[in-house]
C-alpha positions in Angstrom: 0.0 0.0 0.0 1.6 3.5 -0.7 1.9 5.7 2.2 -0.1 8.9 2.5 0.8 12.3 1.3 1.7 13.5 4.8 3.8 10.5 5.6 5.6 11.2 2.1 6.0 14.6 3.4 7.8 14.1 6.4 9.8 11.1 4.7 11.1 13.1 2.1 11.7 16.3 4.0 13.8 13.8 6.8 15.8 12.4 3.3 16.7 16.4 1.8 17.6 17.4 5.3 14.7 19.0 6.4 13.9 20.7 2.7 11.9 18.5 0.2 14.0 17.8 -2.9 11.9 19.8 -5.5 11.0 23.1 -4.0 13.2 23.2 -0.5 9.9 23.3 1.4 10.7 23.1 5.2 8.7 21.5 7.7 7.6 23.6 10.8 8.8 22.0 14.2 5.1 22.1 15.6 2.8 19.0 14.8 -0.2 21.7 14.6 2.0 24.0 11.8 3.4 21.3 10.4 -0.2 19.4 9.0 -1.2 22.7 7.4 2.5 23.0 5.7 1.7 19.6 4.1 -1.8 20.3 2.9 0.1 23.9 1.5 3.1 21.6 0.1 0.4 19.6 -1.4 -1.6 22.0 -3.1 0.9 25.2 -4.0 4.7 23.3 -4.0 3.4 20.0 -6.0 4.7 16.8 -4.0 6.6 14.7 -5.7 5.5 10.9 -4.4 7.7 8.2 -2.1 8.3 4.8 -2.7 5.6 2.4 -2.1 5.8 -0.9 -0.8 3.7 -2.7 -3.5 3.8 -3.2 -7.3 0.4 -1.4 -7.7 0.0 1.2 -10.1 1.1 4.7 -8.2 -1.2 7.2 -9.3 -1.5 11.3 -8.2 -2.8 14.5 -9.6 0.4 15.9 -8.4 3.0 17.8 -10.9 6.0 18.3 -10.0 8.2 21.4 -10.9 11.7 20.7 -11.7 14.5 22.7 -12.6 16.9 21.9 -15.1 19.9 22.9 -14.8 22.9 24.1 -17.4 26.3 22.9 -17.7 29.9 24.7 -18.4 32.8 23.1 -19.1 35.5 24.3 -16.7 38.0 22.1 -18.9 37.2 20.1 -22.2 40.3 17.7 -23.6 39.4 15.8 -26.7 41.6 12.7 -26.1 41.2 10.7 -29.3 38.5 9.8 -31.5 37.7 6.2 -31.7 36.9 3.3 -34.0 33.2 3.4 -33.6 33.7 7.3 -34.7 33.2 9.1 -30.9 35.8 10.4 -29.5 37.3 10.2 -25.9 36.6 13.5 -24.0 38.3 14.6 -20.2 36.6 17.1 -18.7 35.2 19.1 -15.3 31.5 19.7 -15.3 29.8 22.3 -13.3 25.9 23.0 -13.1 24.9 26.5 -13.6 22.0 28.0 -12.0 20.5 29.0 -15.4 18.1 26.3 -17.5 14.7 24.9 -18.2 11.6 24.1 -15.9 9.8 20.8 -16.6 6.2 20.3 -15.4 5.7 16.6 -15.3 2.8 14.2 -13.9 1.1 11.4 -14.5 -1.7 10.2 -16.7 -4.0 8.5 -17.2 -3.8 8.1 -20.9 -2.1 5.5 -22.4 0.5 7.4 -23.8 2.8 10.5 -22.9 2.1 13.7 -24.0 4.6 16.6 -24.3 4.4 20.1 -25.1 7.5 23.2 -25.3 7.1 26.7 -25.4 10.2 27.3 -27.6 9.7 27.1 -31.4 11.5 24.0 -33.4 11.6 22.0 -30.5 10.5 18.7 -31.6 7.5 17.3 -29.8 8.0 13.6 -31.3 9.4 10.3 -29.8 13.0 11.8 -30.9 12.7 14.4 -28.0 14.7 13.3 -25.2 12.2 14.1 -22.4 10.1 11.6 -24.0 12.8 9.1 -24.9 14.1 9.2 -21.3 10.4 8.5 -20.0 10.4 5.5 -22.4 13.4 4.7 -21.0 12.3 4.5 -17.5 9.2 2.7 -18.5 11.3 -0.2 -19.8 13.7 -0.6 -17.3 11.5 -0.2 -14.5 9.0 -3.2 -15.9 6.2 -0.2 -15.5 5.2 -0.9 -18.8 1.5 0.8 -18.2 2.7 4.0 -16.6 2.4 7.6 -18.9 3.1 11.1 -18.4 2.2 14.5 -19.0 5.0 16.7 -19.7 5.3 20.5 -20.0 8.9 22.0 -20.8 9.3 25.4 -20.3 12.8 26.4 -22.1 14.8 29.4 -21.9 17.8 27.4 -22.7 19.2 28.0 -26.6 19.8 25.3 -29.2 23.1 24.5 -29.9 24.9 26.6 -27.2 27.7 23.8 -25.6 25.6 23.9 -22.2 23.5 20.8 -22.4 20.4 21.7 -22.0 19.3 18.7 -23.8 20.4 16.6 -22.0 19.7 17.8 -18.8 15.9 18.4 -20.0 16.7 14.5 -20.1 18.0 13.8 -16.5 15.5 15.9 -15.1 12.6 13.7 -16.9 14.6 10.3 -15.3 14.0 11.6 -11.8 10.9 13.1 -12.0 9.7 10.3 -13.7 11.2 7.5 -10.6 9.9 9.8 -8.2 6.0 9.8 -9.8 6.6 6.3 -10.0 7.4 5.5 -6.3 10.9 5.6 -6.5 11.7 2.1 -8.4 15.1 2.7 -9.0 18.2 4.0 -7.5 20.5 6.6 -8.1 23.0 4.7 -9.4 20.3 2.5 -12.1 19.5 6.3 -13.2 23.3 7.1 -13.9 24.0 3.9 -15.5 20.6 3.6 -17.9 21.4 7.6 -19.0 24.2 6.4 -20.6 21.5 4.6 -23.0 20.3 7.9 -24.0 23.7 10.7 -24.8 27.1 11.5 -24.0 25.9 14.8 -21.4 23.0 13.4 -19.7 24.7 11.4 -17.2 26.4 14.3 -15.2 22.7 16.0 -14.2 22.7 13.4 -12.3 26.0 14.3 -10.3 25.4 16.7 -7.1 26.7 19.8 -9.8 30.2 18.6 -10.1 31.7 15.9 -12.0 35.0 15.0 -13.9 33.7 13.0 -17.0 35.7 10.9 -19.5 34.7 8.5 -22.1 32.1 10.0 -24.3 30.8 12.2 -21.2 28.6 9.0 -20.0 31.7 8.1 -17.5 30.8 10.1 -14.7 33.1 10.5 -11.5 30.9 12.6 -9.0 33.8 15.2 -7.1 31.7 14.9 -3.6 32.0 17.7 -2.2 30.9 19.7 -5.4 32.6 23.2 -6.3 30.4 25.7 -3.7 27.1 27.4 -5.3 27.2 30.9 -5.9 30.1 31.4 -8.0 29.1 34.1 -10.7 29.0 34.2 -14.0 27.9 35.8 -17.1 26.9 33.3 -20.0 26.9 35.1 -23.5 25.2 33.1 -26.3 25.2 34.7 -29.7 22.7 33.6 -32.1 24.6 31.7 -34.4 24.7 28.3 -33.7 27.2 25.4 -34.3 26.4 21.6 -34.6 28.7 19.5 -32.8 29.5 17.5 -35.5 30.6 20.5 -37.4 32.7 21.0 -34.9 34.6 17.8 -34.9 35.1 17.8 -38.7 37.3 20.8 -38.5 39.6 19.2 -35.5 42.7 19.6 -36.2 44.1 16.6 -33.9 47.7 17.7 -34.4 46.5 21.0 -32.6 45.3 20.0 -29.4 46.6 20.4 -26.2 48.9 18.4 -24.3 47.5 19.1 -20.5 47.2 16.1 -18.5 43.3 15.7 -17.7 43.6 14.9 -14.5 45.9 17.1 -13.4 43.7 20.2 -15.0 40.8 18.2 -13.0 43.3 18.4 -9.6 44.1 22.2 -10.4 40.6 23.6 -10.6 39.7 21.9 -7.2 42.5 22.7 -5.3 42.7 26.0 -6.7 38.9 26.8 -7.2 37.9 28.7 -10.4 39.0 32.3 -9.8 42.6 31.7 -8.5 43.1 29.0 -11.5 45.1 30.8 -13.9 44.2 31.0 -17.5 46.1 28.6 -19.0 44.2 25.5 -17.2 40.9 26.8 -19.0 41.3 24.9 -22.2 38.8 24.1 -24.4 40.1 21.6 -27.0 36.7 22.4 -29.6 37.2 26.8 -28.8 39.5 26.9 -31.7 37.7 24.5 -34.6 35.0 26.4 -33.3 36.2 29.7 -34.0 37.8 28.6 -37.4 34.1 27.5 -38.2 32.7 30.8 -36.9 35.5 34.0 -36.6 32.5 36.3 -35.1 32.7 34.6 -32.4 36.6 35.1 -32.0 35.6 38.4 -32.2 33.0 38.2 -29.6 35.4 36.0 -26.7 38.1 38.9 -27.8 36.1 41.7 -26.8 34.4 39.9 -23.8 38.0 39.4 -22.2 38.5 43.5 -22.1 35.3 43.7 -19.9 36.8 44.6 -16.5 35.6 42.0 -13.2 35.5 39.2 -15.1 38.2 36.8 -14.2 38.5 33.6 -17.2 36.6 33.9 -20.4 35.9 30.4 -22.5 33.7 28.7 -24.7 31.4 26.2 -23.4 31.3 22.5 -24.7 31.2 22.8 -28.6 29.5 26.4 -28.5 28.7 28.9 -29.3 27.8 30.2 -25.7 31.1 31.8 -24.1 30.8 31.9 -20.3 32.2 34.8 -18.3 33.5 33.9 -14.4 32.9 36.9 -12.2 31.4 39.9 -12.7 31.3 43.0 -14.6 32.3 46.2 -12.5 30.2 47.7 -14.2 27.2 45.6 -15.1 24.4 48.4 -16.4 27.4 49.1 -19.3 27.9 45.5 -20.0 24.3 44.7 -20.2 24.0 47.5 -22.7 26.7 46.6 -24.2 26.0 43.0 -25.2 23.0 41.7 -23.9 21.1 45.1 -26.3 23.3 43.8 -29.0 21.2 42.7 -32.0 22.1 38.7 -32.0 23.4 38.5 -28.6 21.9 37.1 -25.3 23.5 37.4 -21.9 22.3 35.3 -18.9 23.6 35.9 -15.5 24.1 32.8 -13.6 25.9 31.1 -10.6 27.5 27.7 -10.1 25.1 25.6 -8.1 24.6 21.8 -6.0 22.2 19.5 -4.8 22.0 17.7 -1.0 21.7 14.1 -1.5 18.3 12.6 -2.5 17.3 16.2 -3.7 17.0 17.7 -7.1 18.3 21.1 -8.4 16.8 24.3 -7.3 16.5 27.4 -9.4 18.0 30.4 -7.7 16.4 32.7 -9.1 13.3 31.7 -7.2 
């Protein structure tokens, strides 16, 4: 039998130290308080649903609101490409307190739904959100259970900050927790694999070294501390990964010991590290494919406060660490520029057995 809403509550709360893992709800210390902060955690924060102890169908009006996070890549060493035509990446992950919200529950149709808000998206089964409920369907055995999934994005296409792939993490563990929590964290992390390279680190705390196409994921526990700031600038034009790779030149890329890069940016953090351990192994096929945005990393390293400049992943965002001294001017600057977006951010974490929370709210 599955327990009631309130024991869920308190179970979940007790799990996320004291803050439920979607929306950081906190329980009062009063019995009295604390049965009219579950009925308001039920009806306005959208509880998310606790394992049950039975194979029965779980079934809820609750949605649950998750945020899904971005990604930069502090480092990014292209190792080697392989004979299945991949290549073998290194490199330091950290979740970014700018992304996408998913709205997902259960239904009871007998087959998902999905809607976007952004324009192009694709709302058939080659959407990740929907292959990654598929996904969890299979290899939980719950064959009969559907969802209802709203994705609210603010995240661009093709930018290097996986927000793909973390719409795709975020769908795995909403989707366990409607279902009653069939699988583990560590069944999530090893069926993501399954579904892209990226997808695999959203389900880190926020920090992770990973190697192999990106699905190797080595948590670092404790991540880098939230609240680090940054300035993501993503200009309109867009690059496809695999344009990327085809203008690699393999003869050009750096030399760096991964792991030692990996070593530097934690014992250093990411201010004091000095430029020359932010290497981005795609930044230069990248900007041979598109010189603008040369042009743009050239004039964003002149902006005074901001400490490393680099592109993310394959591009074309370019993240900024630290912050403009004078941030009026540099939002008028670039973020008023015809073709430019800028989104202020900070690094960010999880507590165990909790999801990401947007900051901004």
């Amino acid at each position: 039998m599955a327990v009631s809403k309130a024991l869920a509550t308190f179970l979940i709360a007790t799990a996320c130290g004291g803050a439920l893992p979607i929306h950081g709800f906190a329980p009062s210390s009063s019995a009295a308080v604390h049965r009219q902060s579950v009925s308001t955690a039920i009806s306005q924060k959208h509880l998310p649903l606790y394992a049950t102890d039975s194979d029965d169908e779980t079934t809820s009006s609750d949605t649950l609101t998750l945020f899904s996070p971005c990604k930069i890549n502090l480092f990014l060493r292209i190792i080697r490409k392989r004979p299945d035509g991949f290549h073998d990446l290194a490199s330091l992950f950290q979740a970014v307190g700018f992304g996408d919200t998913l709205h997902l529950s259960l239904t009871e149709k007998d087959a998902d739904e999905f809607s976007c808000n952004m324009e192009g998206v694709p709302t058939d089964s080659s959407n990740l959100v929907l292959r990654a409920l598929e996904l969890m369907r299979q290899r939980t055995e719950k064959t009969d259970v559907f969802f209802n999934a709203n994705l609210v994005k603010r995240c661009p296409a093709q930018a290097g900050l996986g927000g793909g792939s973390a719409n795709a993490a975020t769908a795995m563990w909403g989707a366990n927790e409607l279902m009653g929590r069939p699988a583990t964290l560590d069944q999530l992390i090893e069926w993501s694999g399954e579904l892209g390279s990226d997808i695999t680190f959203f389900l880190s705390r926020g920090t992770a070294y990973c190697t192999g196409r990106g699905e190797i994921m080595t948590p670092i526990d404790p991540p880098l501390p939230s609240g680090s700031k940054l300035s993501i600038v993503k200009p309109d034009l867009g690059l496809s990964t695999p344009m990327v790779f085809k203008a690699l030149d393999y003869d050009q890329l750096s030399k760096e010991d991964p792991e030692d890069l990996r070593d530097t940016f934690l014992k250093e953090g990411v201010v004091k590290a000095e430029d020359k351990y932010y290497i981005n192994d795609l930044e230069q096929p990248a900007f041979d494919c598109l010189p603008e945005l040369k042009a743009l990393k050239d004039e964003l390293l002149e902006v005074e406060g901001f400490d490393h400049v680099m592109m993310s992943g394959s591009g074309t965002s370019i993240f900024c660490i630290g912050e403009p001294a004078d941030k009026d001017g540099f939002m008028k600057e670039f973020d008023s520029r015809k073709g430019v977006s800028v989104f202020n951010s900070e690094f960010i974490n999880r507590e165990d057995g909790c999801w990401f929370e947007d900051p901004e709210n």
